[in-house]
DRENLUMGU-516054 format. One record per residue (C-alpha): x, z, y. Coordinates in steps of 0.25 Angstrom, whole numbers. Example, Ala and Ser with C-alpha at 12.3 -4.5 7.8 and 13.67 -1.06 7.14 Angstrom:
+-------+-------+-------+
:    px :    pz :    py :
+-------+-------+-------+
:    49 :    31 :   -18 :
:    55 :    29 :    -4 :
+-------+-------+-------+
END
This chain:
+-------+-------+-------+
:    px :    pz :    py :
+-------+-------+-------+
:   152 :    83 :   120 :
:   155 :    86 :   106 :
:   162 :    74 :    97 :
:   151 :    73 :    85 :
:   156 :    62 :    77 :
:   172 :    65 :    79 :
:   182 :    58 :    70 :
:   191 :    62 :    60 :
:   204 :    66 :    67 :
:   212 :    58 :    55 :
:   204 :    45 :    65 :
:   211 :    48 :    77 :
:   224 :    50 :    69 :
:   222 :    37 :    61 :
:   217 :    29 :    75 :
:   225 :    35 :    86 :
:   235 :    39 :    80 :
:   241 :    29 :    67 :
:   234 :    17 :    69 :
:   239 :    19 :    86 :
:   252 :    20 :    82 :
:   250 :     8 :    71 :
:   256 :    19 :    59 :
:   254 :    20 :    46 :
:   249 :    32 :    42 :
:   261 :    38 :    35 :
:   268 :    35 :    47 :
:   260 :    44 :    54 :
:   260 :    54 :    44 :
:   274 :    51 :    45 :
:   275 :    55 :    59 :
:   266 :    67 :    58 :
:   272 :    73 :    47 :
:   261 :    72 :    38 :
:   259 :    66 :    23 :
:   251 :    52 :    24 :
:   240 :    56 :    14 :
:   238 :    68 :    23 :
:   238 :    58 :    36 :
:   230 :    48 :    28 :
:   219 :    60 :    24 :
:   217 :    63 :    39 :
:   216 :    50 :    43 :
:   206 :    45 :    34 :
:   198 :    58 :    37 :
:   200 :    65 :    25 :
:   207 :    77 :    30 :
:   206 :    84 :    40 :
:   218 :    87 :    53 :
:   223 :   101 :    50 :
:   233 :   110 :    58 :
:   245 :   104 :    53 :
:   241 :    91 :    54 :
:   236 :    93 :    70 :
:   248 :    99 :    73 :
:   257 :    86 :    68 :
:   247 :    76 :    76 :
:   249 :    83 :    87 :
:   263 :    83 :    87 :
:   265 :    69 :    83 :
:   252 :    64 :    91 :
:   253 :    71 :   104 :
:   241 :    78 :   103 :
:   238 :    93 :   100 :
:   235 :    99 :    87 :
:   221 :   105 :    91 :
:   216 :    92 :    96 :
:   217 :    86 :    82 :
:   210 :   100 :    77 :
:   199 :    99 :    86 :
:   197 :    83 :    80 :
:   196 :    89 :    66 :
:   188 :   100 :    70 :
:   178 :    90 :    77 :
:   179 :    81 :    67 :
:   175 :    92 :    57 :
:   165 :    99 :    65 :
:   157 :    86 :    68 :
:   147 :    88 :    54 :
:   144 :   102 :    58 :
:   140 :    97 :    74 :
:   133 :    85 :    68 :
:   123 :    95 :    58 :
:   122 :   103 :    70 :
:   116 :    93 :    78 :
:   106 :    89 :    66 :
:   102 :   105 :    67 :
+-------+-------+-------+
END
């Protein structure tokens, strides 16, 4: 069954992953090698997970890279399923 309403990958980063953790958000970026207003952008939902930054979570989360592409994808994709529905 298709996720309809999925969240924003910079969620589960924020959730599972900084406030887990009890960081701050530059010591995440910190940690994944990453400029804080770049961190702070994704998190806050304002840009989105590229190549790049998948490929650091992954290494520094222990999770794979196309996992965190296929959040994004689905986060992306959900206003396309939704107007479909309404079709």
């Amino acid at each position: 069954m298709p996720m309809y309403d999925p969240s924003h990958p910079g969620e589960i980063i924020r959730h599972e992953f900084i406030e887990y953790l009890d960081m701050t958000v530059a010591e995440a970026a910190e940690r994944l090698d990453m400029d804080t207003r770049q961190l702070t952008a994704i998190i806050e939902c304002r840009e989105p997970i590229t190549l790049n930054v998948a490929r650091r979570l992954s290494l520094v989360v222990g999770s794979t890279t196309d996992m965190w592409l296929r959040l994004q994808s689905g986060y992306d994709n959900a206003p396309a399923r939704k107007q479909k529905r309404r079709i």
